[in-house]
N, C-alpha and C positions, 0 to 999 in steps of 0.2 A: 189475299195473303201477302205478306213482307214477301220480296225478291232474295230476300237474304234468309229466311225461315225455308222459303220454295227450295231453293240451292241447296241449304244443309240436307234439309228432307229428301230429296233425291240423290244426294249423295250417300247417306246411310242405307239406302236401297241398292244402290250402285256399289257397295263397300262390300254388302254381304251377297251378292251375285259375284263378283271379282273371288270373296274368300271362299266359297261353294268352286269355279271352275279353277282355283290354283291346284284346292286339296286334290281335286282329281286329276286335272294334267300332269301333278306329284309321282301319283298312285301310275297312271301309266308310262310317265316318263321313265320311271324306274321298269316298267316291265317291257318298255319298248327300248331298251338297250342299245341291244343285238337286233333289231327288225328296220326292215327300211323305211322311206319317206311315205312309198306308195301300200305299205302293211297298217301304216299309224293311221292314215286317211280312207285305210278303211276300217277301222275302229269305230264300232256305233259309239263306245264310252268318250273318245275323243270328239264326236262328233256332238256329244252333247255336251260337253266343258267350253265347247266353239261356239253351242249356243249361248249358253251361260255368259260366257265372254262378251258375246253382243250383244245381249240384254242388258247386261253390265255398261257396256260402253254404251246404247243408245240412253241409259237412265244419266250418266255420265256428261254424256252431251246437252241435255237437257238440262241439268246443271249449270253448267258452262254458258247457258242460255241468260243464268237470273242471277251467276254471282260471278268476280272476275278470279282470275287463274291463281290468284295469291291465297282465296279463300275455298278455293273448290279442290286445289291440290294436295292441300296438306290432311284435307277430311282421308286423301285417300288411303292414309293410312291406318284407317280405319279395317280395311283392307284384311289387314296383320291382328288386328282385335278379334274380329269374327273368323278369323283362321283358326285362331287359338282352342275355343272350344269346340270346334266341326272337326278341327284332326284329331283333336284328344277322343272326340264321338266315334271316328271313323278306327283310330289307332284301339277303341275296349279300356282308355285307362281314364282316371281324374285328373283333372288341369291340377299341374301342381301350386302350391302356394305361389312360388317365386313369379311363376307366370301371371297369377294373380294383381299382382303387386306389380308388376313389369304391365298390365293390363290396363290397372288403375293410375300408373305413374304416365303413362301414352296421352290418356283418356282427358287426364288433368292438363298436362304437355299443349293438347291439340282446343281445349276448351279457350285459356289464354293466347294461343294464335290469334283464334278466330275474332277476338275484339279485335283487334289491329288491321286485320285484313279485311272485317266484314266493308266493305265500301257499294257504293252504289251499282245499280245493273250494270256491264260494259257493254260500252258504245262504240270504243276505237277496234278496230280489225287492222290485221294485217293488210299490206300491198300485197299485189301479185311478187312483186322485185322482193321484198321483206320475207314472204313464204319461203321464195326457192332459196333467197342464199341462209336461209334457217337449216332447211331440207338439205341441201347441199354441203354444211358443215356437220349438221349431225351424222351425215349419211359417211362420212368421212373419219369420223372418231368411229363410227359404229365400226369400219372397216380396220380401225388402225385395232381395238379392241379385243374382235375376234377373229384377229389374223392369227395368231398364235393357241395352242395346243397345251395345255400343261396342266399343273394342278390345281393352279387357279382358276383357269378358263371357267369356270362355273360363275365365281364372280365376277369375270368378265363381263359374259355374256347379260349375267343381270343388271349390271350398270348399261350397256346397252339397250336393255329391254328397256330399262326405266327413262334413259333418254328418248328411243323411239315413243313412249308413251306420253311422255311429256311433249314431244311435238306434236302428236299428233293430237293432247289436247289444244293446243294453242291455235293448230289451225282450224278445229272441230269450233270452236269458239267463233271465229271467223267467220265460218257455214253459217253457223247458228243466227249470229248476229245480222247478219245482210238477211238471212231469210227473215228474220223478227220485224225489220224493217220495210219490209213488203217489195223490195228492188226485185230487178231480173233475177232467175236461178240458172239460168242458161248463160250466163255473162262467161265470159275466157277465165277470169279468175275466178268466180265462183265454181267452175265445174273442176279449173284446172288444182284450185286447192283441196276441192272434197274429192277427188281424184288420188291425191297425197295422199290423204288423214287414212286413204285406206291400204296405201303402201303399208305407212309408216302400223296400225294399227296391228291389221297382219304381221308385219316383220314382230315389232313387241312381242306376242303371242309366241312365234316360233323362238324367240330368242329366251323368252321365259322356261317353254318347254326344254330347251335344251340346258339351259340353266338349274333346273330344278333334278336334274339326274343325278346330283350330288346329295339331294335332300331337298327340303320347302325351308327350313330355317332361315341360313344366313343366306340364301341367292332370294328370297321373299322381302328378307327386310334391305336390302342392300336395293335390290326393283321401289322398294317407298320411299327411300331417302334420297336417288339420283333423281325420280319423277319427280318429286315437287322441288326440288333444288332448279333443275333446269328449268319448270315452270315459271318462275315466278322471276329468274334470270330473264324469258324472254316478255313475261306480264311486264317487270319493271323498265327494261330497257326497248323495247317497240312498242308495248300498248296504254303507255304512261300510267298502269298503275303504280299506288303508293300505298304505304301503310299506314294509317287513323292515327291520331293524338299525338303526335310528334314525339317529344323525347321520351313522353311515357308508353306510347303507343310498342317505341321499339324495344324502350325498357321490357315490355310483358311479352313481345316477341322473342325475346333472346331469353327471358323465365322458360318461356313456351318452348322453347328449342330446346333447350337443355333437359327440360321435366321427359319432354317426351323422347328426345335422345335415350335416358336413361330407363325409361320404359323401355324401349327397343333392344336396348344389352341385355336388361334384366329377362325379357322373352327369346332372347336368342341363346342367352347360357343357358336358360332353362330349356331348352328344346330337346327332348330323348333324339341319342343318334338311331341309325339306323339299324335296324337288328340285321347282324349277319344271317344269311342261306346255307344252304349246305355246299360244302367244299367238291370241287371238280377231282372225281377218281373214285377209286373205292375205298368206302367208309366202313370201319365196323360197328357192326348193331346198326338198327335203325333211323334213316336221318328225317330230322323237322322240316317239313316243309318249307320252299324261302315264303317271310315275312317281309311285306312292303311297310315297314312302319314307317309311322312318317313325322320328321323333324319339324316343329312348330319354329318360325320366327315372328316375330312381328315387327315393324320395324316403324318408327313414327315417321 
């Protein structure tokens, strides 16, 4: 099978495992508020969106194995496609038109990419020296990021997530690559960068979770537009990939960005908010149970 067929193929497996443990780290972010670190971790429900997560991510890596970072990244947001109908499944309603449309506008968005980007297996890996000062400046925006408190911090935190995510495919690609090659696994760099990939992987995760207390909408799609932006930032500038056919090539990149940009608004205005709980105090009559409903985005 093409290296480039293998990649897509595992990524679309990897898309709908990632949209399967968002919906649900959503559902309990919202109900894990008020509980602490060590209440969340004992959550069997958490503990299964954790595995989801690593399924996701080992199918991910795999990926990462047959196609390069330009073409593996942007599948992910595919991510936001398959969210769309699991929350509407989970939320009891019909995906509305708009999301439809915002579904098929992504779909089209992410197809025109993938000409441009499809290029051959990757070969080049990071250094050890290239890892750490990668690691070392995202570790440093992530801090400058969610140093502050406010009413944004939600999208803070997910532009965070989406960077941690993005390194730590790049360095998972690394992994991948030297083991494909048959070298030591035990080497300083190899253990000392799959060592990272699991910082950085974990940190994503929590920084998603806490991200998503505001809803899954726009801290979802804002996590798929910083991940492949920084990817392909460090694909192009440390692992020499490039984009196929030259001026035409970028010409359908920049079709491809914009199609699928606007897929991404049109799934994120379309995204029901939250439905309010019942108010703190005494209510008269009867009050409704609180409702975890949950804000669809998608974001290309």
């Amino acid at each position: 099978m093409n290296a480039t067929v293998l990649a897509v193929l595992l990524c679309l497996a990897s898309a709908v495992a990632y949209a399967a443990a968002a919906v649900a780290q959503e559902r309990l972010a919202r109900a894990a508020v008020a509980r602490s670190a060590r209440e969340l971790l004992g959550n069997g429900a958490w503990w299964w969106s954790a595995g989801l997560n690593a399924a996701a991510a080992l199918l991910h890596a795999a990926a990462l194995r047959y196609g390069p970072l330009t073409l593996v990244q942007p599948l992910g947001a595919l991510t936001l496609v398959a969210a769309v109908p699991l929350g509407a499944h989970r939320a009891g309603r019909r995906v509305a038109a708009t999301e439809w449309r915002g579904t098929l506008a992504t779909v089209a968005g992410l197809g025109l990419l993938l000409l441009p980007a499809s290029g051959p297996a990757p070969d080049d890996t990071l250094t050890l020296a290239e890892a750490l000062a990668v690691s070392g400046a995202t570790t440093a925006v992530i801090l400058l990021l969610t140093a502050r408190r406010d009413v944004r911090s939600g999208l803070r935190h997910a532009t965070a997530s989406g960077l941690a995510s993005a390194v730590a495919s790049a360095l998972t690609q690394t992994v991948a690559v030297a083991a494909g090659r048959g070298g030591p696994l035990l080497s300083v760099r190899v253990v000392s960068v799959a060592l990272l990939v699991m910082l950085f992987a974990v940190g994503g995760m929590l920084l998603s979770q806490r991200a998503y207390r505001g809803g899954l909408g726009a801290p979802l799609a804002v996590v798929n537009l910083a991940n492949p932006l920084a990817a392909a930032a460090i694909g192009m500038v440390l692992l020499g990939e490039r984009l196929q056919g030259g001026a035409l090539g970028l010409l359908l990149a920049v079709a491809g960005a914009l199609a699928a940009a606007r897929g991404v608004l049109l799934l994120t205005r379309a995204a029901p908010g939250p439905q309010p709980g019942p108010q703190p105090g005494p209510q008269p009559g009867p009050q409704p149970a609180a409702t975890a409903a949950m804000s669809h985005r998608v974001a290309a």
